[in-house]
MARMAR-905643 format. One record per residue: residue in three letters; x, y, z of N, C-alpha, C, O in turn. Coordinates in pm, whole numbers, plus 50000, padded with zeros to 5 digits. Each point is the difference from the previous one (the first is absolute). Example, Ala and Ser with C-alpha at 12.3 -4.5 7.8 and 13.67 -1.06 7.14 Angstrom:
// MARMAR-905643
ALA513194943150780499115011950000500905012050000501044999850066;SER498615010749862500825011950006499235010950073500515011150017;
This chain:
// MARMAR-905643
UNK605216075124570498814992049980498825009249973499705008150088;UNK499524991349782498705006150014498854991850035500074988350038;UNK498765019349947499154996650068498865000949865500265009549926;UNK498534982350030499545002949893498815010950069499785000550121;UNK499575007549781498715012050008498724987650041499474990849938;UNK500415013850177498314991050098498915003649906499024992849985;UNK501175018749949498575005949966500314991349850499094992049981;UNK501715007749934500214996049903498814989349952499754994150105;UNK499565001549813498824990149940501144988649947499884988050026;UNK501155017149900501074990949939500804994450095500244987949991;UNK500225018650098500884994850101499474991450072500444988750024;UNK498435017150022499354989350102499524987149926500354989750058;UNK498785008249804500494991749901501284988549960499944988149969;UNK500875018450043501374993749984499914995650130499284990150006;UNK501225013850116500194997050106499124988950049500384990250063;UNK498385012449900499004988950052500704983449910499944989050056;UNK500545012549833500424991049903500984992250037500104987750000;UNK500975024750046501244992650031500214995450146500994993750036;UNK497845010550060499974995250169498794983349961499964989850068;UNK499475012349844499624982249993500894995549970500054990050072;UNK501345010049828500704990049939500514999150132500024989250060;UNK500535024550004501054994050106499844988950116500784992450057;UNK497135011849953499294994950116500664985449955500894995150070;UNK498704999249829500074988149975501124995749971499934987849992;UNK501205016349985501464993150041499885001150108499854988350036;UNK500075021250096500304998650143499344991750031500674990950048;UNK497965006549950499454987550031500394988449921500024989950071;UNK500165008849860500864988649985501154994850036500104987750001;UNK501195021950044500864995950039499525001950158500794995550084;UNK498205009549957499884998950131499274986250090499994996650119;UNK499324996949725499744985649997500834990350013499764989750063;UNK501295012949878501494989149953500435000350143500104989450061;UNK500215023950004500794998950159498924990450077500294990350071;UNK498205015349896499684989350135499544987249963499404993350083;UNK500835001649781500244981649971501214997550012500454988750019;UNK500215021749972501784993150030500745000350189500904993950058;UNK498415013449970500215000150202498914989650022500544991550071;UNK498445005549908498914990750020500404986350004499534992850088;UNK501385002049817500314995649974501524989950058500324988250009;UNK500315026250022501534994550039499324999250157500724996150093;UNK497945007749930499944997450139499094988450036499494999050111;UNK500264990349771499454988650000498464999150071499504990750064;UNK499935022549899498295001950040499324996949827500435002249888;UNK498594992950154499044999149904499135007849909499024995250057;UNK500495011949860498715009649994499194998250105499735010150064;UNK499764978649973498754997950144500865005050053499835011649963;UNK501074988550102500595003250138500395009850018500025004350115;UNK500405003049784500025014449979499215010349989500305011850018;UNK498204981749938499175006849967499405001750106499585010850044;UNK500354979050004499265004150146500485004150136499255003850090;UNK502304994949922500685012850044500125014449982500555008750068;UNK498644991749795500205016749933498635005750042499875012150020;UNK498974977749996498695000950011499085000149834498855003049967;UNK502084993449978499264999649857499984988649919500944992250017;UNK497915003949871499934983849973501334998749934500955007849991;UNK498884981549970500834991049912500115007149855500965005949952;UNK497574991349986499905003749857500915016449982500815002249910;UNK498855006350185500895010749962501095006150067500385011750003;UNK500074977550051501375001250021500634996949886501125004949987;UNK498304985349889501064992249924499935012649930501045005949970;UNK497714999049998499705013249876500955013450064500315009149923;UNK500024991050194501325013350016501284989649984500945007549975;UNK499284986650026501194995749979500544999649851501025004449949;UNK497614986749986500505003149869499795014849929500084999749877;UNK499635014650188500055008149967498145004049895499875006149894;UNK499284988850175499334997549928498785009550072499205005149921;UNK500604997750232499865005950079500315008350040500854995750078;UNK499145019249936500335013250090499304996350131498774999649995;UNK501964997050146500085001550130499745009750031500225008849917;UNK499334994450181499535017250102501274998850091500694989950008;UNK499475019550047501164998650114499824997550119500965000150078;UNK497594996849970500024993050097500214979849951500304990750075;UNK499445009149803500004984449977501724998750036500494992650085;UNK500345018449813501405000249982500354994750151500654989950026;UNK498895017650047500365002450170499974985750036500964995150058;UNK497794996249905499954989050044500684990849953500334991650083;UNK500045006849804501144990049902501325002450091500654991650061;UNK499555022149931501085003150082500424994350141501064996350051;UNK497235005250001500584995350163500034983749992500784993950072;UNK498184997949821500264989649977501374993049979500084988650045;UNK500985016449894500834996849935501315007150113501144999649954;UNK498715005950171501375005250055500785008349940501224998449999;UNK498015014549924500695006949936499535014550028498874999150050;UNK501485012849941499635013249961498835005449903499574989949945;UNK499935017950024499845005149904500645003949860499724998849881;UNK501245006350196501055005749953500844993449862500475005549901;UNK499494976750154500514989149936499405000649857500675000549897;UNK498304999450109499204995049834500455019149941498985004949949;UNK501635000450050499915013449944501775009149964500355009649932;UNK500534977550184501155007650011500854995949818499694991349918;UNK501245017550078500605004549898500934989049966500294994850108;UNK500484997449771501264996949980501215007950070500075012349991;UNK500884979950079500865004250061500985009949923500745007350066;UNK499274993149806501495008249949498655011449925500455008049919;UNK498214992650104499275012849974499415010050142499225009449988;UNK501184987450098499465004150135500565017350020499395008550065;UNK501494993049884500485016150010499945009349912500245011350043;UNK499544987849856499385010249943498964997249927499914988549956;UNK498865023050008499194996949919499675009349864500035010750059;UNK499794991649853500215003149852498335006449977499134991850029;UNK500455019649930498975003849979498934992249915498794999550021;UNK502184992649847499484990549978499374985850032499074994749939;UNK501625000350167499964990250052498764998750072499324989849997;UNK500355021850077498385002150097498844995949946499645004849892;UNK499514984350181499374992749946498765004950104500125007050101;UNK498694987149845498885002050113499414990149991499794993249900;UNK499745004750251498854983150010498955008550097500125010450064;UNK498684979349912498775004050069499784985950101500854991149999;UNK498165008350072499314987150069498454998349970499235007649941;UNK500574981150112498515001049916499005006650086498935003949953;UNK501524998150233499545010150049499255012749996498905003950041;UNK502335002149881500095014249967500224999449862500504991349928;UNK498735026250037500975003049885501175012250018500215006249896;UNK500394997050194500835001050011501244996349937500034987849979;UNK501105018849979501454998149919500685000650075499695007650091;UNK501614985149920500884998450021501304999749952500284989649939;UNK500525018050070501864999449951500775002550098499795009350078;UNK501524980249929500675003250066501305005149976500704995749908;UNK499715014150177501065006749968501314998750056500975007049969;UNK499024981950133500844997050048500264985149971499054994349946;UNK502364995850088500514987949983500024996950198500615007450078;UNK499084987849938499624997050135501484988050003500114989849932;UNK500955016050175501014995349992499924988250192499065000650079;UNK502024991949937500164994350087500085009550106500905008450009;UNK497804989950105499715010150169500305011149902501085005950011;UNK497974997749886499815013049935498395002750137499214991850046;UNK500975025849981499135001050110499025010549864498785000549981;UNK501655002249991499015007949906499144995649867500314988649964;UNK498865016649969499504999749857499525010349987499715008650083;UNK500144990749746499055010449951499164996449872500374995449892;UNK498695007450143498964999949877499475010049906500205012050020;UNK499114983449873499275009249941498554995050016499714988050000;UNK499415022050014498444997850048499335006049924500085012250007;UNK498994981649892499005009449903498994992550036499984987749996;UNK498805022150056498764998250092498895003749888499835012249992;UNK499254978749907499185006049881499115012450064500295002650117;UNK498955003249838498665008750051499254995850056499604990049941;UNK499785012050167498834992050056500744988750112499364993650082;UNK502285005749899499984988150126500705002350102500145012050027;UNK500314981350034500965001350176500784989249970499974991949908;UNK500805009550197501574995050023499864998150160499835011150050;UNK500194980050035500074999650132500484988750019499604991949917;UNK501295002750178500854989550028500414999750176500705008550055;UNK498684979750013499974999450160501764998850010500374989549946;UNK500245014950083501344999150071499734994950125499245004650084;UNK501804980349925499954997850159501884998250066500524995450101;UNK499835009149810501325003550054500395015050034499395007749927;UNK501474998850166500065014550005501305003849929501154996850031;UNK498455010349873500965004949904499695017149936499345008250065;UNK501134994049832499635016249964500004997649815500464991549924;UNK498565024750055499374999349881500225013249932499535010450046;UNK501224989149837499895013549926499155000349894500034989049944;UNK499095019849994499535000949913500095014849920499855011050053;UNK500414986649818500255006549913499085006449898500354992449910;UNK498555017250018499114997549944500555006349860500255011849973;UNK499854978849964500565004649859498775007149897500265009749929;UNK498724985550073499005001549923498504997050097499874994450108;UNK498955013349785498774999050123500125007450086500955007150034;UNK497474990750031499405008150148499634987950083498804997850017;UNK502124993850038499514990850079499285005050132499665011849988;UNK500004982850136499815007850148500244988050074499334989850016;UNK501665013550021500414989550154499325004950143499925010150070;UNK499664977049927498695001750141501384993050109500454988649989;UNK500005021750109501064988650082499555005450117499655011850009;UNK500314978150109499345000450148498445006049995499415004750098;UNK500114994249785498815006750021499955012949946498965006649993;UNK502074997049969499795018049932500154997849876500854991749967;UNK498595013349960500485000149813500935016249943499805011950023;UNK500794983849929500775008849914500305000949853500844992549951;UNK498395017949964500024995949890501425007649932500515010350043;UNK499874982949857501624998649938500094999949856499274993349927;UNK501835015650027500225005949881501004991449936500244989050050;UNK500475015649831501444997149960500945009650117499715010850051;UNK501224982849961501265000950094500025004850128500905005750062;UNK497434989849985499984996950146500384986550050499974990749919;UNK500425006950216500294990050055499504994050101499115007950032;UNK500834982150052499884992950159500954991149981500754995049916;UNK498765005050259501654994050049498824995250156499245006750069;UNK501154978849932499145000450119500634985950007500614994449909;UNK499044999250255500274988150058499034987049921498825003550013;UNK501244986349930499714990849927498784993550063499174994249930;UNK500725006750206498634991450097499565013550014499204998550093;UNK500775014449878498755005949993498874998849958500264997149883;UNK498365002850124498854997149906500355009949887500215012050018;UNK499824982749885500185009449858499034993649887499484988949989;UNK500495023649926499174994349865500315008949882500235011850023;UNK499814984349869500345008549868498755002249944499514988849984;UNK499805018849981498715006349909499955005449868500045012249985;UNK499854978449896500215007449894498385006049925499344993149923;UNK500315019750117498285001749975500695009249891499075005249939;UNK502355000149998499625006349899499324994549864499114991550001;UNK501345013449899499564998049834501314991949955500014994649890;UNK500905004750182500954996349918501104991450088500145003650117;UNK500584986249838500484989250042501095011450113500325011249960;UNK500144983550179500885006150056501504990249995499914987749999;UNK501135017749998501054999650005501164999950117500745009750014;UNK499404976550083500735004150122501754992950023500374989649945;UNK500175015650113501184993250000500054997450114499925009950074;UNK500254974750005500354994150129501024996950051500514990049950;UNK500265016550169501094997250059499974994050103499015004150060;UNK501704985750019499394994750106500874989350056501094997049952;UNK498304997050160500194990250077499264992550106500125006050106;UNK499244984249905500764988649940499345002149873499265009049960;UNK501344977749974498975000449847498705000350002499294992950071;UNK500195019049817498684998449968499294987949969498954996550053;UNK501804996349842499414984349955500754993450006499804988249973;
């Protein structure tokens, strides 16, 4: 699997191109799962919506894919609906084991601009994942863990600085951390140029 050049004007170009198309198939099919569980579970838009904590009008607009969700909304559809996270994101069953360099796709939230790819097929009481993490210039990456689990990080590209328990450490290409998941942590991207991370972990990141 390669990895495209961060510094690249073209790459990052392309990349920016082909992470909207993808944004917007994933949100769309991530719309279809929650009108089709919504559904077989005989709740309403009202009733859903206000289990999720969000109106009506845009619940219908993520469903029909029409809307990018933040992941705390995701969180709430989710807990609305008796499901995971995990659910609106997991893989077709006969693609779950391997993945193809081609195949790696990236989605954002409307949160963050933060990227996302995943590199793993998240299989049945699969305890692990892994991601890919591209953090632009100028932003952070921080995520409250309230489960106790563990965290690898990989820095492929960039000078990010992970601030964890309060100490910062600033980080190259093919440095690493490795730390407990409910630590206070934070990712810092103050260089010039987009950073590059690979996430190993448990429980799931998203």
């Amino acid at each position: 699997m390669t990895f495209p050049d961060a510094d690249s004007p073209n790459a990052a170009a392309k990349r920016n191109e082909r992470s909207e198309r993808d944004d917007a198939q994933l949100f769309d099919a991530i719309g279809g799962k929650i009108r089709a569980l919504r559904k077989r579970l005989l709740l309403t838009l009202d009733e859903t919506a206000a289990l999720a904590g969000i109106s009506k009008p845009f619940l219908s607009q993520v469903e029909r894919g029409r809307a990018r969700p933040s992941v705390a909304t995701l969180l709430g559809i989710a807990g609305a609906l008796g499901v995971s996270l995990q659910y609106f994101f997991d893989a077709p069953r006969d693609a779950r084991f391997v993945l193809r360099g081609g195949e790696m796709r990236y989605f954002g939230f409307a949160d963050t601009g933060n990227l996302f790819a995943r590199l793993t097929r998240v299989v049945d009481d699969g305890l692990i994942e892994a991601l890919l993490v591209r953090i632009p210039a100028g932003r952070q990456f921080a995520e409250v863990a309230t489960i106790a689990g563990e965290q690898f990080w990989y820095v492929i590209s960039g000078n990010p600085t992970l601030t964890l328990k309060g100490k910062s450490f600033a980080f190259g290409p093919g440095d690493a951390a490795h730390y407990t998941s409910t630590d206070p942590h934070r990712w810092d991207n103050n260089g010039e140029a987009e950073a590059v991370l690979m996430w190993v972990g448990t429980p799931s990141l998203l």
